[in-house]
LUMKE-758551 format. One record per residue (C-alpha): residue number from 1; x, y negated, z. Coordinates in steps of 0.2 Angstrom, whole numbers. Each point is the difference from the previous one (the first is absolute). Layout:
 migu    c1    c2    c3
  NUM     X     Y     Z
...
END
This chain:
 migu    c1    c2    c3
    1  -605  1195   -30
    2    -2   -10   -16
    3     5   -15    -4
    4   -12   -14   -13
    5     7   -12    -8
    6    -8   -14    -1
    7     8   -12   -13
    8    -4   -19    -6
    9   -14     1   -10
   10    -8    12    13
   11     0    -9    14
   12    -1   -15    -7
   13   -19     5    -7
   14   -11     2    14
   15   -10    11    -8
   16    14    11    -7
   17     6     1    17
   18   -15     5     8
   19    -4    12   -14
   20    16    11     4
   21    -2     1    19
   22   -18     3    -2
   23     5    17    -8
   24    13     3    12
   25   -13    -3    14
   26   -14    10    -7
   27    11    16    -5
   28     8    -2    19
   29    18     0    -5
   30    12   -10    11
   31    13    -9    -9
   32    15   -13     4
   33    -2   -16   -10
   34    13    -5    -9
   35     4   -14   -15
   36   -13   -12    11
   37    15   -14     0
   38    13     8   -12
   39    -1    -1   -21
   40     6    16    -6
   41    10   -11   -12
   42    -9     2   -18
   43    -1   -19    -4
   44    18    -2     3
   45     2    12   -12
   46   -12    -4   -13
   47     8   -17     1
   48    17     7    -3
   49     9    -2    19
   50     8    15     2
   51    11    -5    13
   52   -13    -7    11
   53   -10    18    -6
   54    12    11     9
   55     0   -13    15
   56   -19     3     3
   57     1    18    -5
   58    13     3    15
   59   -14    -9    11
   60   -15    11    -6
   61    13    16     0
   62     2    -3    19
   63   -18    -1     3
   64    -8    12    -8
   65    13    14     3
   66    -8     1    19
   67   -12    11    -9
   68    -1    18   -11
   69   -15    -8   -12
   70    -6   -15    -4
   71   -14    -4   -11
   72    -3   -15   -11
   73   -16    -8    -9
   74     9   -11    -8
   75     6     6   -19
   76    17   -13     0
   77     3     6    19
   78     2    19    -4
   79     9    -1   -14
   80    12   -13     7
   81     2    13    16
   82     0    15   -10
   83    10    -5   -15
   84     8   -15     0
   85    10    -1    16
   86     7    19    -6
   87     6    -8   -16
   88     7   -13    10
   89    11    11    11
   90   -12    -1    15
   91    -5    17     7
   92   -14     1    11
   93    -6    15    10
   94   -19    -1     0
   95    -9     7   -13
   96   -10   -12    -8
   97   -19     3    -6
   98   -11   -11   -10
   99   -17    -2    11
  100    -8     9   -15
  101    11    14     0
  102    -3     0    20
  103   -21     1    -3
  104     4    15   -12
  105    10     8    13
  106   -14    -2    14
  107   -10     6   -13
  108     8    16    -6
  109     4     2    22
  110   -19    -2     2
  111     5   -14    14
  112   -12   -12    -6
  113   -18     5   -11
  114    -3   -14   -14
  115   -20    -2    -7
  116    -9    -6   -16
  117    -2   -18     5
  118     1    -8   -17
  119   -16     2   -14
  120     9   -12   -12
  121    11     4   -15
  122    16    -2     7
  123    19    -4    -9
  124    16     2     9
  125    14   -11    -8
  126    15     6     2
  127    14   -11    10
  128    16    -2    -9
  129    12     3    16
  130    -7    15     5
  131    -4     7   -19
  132    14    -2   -11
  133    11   -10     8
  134     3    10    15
  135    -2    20     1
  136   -19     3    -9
  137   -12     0    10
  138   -17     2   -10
  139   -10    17     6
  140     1    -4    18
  141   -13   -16     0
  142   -11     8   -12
  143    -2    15    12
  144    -5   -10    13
  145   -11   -11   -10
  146    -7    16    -9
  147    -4     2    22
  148   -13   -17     0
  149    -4    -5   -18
  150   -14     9    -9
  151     7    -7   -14
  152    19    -3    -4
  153     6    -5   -17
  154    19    -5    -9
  155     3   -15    -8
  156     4     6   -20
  157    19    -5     7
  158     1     8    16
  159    16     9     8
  160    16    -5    -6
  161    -9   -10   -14
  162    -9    -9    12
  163     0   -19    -4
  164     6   -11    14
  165    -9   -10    12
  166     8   -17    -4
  167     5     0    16
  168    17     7     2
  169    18    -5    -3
  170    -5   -18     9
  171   -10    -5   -15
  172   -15    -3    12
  173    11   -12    11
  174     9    -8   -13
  175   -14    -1   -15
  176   -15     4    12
  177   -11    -8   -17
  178     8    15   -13
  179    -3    13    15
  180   -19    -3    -1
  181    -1     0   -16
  182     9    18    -3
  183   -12     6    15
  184   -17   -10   -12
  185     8     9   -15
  186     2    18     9
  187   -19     0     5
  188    -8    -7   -15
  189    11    12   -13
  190     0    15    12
  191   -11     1    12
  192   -18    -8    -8
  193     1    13   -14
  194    -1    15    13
  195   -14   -10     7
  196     9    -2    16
  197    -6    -7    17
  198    12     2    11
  199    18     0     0
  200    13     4    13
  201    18     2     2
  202    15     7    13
  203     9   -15    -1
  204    -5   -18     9
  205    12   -10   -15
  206   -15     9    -9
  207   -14    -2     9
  208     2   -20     3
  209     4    -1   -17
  210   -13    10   -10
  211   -11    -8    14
  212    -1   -17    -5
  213     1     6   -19
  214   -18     8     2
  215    -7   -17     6
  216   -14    -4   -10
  217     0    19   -10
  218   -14    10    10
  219    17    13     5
  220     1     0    19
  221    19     4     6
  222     3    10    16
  223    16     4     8
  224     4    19    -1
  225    -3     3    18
  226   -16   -11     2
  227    -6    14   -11
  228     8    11    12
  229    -8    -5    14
  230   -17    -2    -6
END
């Protein structure tokens, strides 16, 4: 049995939330939900508590060690859980797998069968917390969007290069006006050139934020597993 973790900006967002069960439901996977009332902790240390940190780690630790895997969408979740609490002294038995590094698995398994669903030139912005903030993780959610996109492209920074959202760090909760702005600036330097029409991301910080910076640009913005699921 796996375990999903949820976290905040997941199961806070309706749509994020139904997104990622959606998946789970159509690919037939039973799993335990998990982070659906705890934070894994990431604002506490992105606002410097570290004390309080370890305090909610220990919390999260507990839960989460009931099972062998668990599986994240959320970009700061999985590298909190995978990174952070080890740096922090906090051990925890699962392994720990972003959801698209899960997709790539079920892929390579041939448990689940993905089809061209999208006819529109396609970017995929790479999220900081799962790029190179945390442990690299850039071919997996290309595969898989090689899997549904006739047409898939890179930004000119893409990778580690990749420029971020605006939305990490806290900036979009504590200067919500600069993180749009970054998001506006991203798509009218990077991704109208390459005559983009849709953009999507594995991370919701992303999603939300590149979301409302494509208002009024003709660039629609998906969630990575809306794209998924299609």
């Amino acid at each position: 049995m796996i375990g999903v973790f949820y976290g905040c900006t997941t199961r806070s967002d309706e749509k994020l939330k139904a997104n990622l069960e959606k998946f789970f439901e159509k690919s037939g996977i039973e799993y335990v939900p998990m982070g659906t009332k705890l934070c894994c902790g990431a604002t506490l240390l992105l606002a410097g508590y570290q004390d309080e940190f370890i305090e909610q780690a220990k919390k999260v630790k507990a839960e989460i060690d009931q099972v062998d895997t668990v599986v994240t969408s959320c970009a700061h979740c999985y590298t909190i859980l995978s990174k952070e609490y080890e740096e922090f002294g906090i051990e925890v038995k699962p392994k720990i797998l972003h959801i698209t590094e899960y997709v790539k698995q079920l892929l390579d398994e041939g448990k689940i069968k993905l089809k061209k669903t999208i006819d529109r030139r396609l970017a995929y912005h790479d999220p900081c917390y799962i790029g190179r903030e945390s442990k690299g993780i850039y071919e997996e959610p290309r595969a898989i969007l090689d899997a549904v996109a006739e047409e898939c492209v890179d930004f000119e920074l893409n990778r580690q290069y990749s420029t971020c959202c605006g939305g990490g760090g806290l900036v979009r909760a504590f200067l919500p006006k600069l993180s749009i702005e970054v998001a506006k600036e991203k798509i009218e330097l990077q991704a109208k050139p390459l005559d983009v029409e849709v953009i999507t991301s594995a991370c919701p910080f992303c999603y939300q934020n590149l979301l409302e910076g494509a208002e009024g640009t003709g660039v629609e913005v998906f969630d990575f597993l809306e794209i998924v699921n299609q």
